[in-house]
C-alpha positions in Angstrom: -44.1 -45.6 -37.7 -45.3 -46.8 -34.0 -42.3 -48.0 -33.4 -40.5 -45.1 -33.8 -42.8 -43.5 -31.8 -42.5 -45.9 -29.1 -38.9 -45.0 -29.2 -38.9 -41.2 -28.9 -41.5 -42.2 -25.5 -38.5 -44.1 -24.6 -36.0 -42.0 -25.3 -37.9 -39.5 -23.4 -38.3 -41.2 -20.5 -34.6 -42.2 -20.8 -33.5 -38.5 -20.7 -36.4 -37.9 -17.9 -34.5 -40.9 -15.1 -31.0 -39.2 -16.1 -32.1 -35.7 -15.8 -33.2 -37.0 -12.3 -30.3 -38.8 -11.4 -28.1 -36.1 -12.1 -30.4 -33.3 -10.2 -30.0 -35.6 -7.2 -26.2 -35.9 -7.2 -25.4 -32.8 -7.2 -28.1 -32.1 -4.4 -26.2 -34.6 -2.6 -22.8 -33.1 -3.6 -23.9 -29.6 -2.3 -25.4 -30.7 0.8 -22.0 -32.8 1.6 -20.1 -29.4 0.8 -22.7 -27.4 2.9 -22.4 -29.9 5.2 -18.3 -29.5 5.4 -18.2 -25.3 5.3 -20.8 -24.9 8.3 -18.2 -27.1 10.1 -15.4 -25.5 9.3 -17.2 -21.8 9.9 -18.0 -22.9 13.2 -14.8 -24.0 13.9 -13.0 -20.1 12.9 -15.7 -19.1 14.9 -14.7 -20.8 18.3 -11.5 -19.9 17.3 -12.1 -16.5 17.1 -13.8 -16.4 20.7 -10.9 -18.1 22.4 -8.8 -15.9 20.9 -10.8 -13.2 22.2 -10.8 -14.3 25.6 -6.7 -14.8 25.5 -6.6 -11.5 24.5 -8.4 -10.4 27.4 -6.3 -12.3 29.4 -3.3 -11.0 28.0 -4.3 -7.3 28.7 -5.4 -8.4 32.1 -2.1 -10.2 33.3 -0.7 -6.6 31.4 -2.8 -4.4 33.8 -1.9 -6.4 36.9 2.0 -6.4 36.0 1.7 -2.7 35.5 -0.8 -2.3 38.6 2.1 -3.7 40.6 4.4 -0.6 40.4 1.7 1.9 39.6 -1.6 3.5 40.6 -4.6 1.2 39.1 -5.6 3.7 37.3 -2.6 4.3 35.6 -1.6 0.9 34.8 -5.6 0.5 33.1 -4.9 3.9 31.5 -1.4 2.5 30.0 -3.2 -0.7 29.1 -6.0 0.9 27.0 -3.3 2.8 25.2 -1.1 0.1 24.3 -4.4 -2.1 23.1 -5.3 1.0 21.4 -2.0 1.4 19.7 -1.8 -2.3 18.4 -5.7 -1.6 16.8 -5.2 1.7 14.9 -1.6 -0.8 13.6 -3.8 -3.5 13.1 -6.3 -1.4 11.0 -3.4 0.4 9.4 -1.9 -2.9 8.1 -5.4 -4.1 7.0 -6.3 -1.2 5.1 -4.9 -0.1 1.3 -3.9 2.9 1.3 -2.7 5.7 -1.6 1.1 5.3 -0.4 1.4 1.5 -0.9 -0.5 -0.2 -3.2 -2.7 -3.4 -2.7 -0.8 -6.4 -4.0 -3.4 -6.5 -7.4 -2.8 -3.1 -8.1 1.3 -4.0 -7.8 0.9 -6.9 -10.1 -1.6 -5.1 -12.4 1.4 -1.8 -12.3 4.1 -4.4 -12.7 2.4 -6.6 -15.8 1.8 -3.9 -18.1 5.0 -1.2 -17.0 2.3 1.6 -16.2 3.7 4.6 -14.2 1.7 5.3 -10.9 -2.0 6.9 -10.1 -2.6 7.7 -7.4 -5.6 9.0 -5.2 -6.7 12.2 -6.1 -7.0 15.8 -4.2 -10.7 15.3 -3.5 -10.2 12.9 -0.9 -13.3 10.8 -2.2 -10.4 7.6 -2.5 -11.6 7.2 -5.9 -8.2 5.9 -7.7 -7.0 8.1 -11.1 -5.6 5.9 -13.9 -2.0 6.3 -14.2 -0.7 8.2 -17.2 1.2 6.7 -20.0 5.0 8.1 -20.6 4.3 9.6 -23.9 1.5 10.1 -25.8 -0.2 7.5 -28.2 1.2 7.4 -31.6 -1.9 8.1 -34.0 -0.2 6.8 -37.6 -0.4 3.5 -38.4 3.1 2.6 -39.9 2.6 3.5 -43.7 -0.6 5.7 -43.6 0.9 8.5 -44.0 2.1 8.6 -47.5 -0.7 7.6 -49.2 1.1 6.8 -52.8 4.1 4.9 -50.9 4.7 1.4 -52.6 4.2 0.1 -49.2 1.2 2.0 -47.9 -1.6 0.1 -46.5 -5.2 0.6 -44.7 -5.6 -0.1 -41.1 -5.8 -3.8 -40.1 -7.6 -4.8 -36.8 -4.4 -6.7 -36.0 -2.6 -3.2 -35.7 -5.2 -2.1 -32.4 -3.1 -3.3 -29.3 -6.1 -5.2 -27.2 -4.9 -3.6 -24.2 -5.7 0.0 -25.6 -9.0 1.1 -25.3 -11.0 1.9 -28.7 -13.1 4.4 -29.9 -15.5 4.9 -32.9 -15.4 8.5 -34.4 
């Protein structure tokens, strides 16, 4: 019997230096992938300034070409408004909106044939569930002749999963 119970010591101890060695590779392996997306978030970063900055340039070299024919003021005035312009696009493009659906809700309307919701008159941008073409069909095939040679109770395998179910 001491032997055995030298062995379950062992076998702890066994489970102890693995349990250890894994905890430290995957410390390592999450440090190395830390280590790789702070780079790469740094480098979007810079990117992002010097894009920034050329942008600035851009409208600048936009002011001065327009300064060159008109009043300062005017040429800022038309600058502002074409920057302005390519925003409100920008945000426009970004942004889902009721008229043309995000491309999950497409896929989701495609995959299952669903006629479309929409957003609804409150304006709250809560979406409504789109409305099936016809009404469910209650009967199960069979059901409703009850002394039919081929009449038969419900079966879980006749609830379509993508239906939702309710208990009565």
């Amino acid at each position: 019997m001491d032997r055995l119970d030298h062995l379950e010591h062992l076998d702890k101890q066994l489970v102890d230096e693995l349990a250890q060695v894994a905890r430290e590779t995957v410390r390592d392996e999450l440090r190395e992938q830390t280590r790789r997306q702070r780079r790469r978030a740094t480098l979007y970063a810079a990117s992002g300034a010097v894009a920034l900055y050329a942008g600035a340039a851009l409208a600048l070299a936009l002011g001065l070409g327009l300064a060159a024919g008109l009043p300062d003021w005017a040429a800022a005035l038309i600058t502002a408004v074409i920057l302005g312009a390519a925003a409100y696009a920008l945000r426009g493009a970004a942004r889902p909106n009721a008229s043309r659906p995000t491309a999950d809700e497409a896929e989701l309307t495609a995959a299952h044939g669903h006629t479309g919701g929409g957003t609804p008159p409150n304006g709250q941008g809560l979406p409504v569930p789109p409305m099936p073409p016809a009404p469910p069909e209650t009967a199960v095939p069979g059901a409703g002749t009850p002394n039919a040679a081929d009449a038969r109770k419900p079966h879980t395998d006749d609830i379509a999963p993508e239906q939702p179910h309710h208990r009565a």
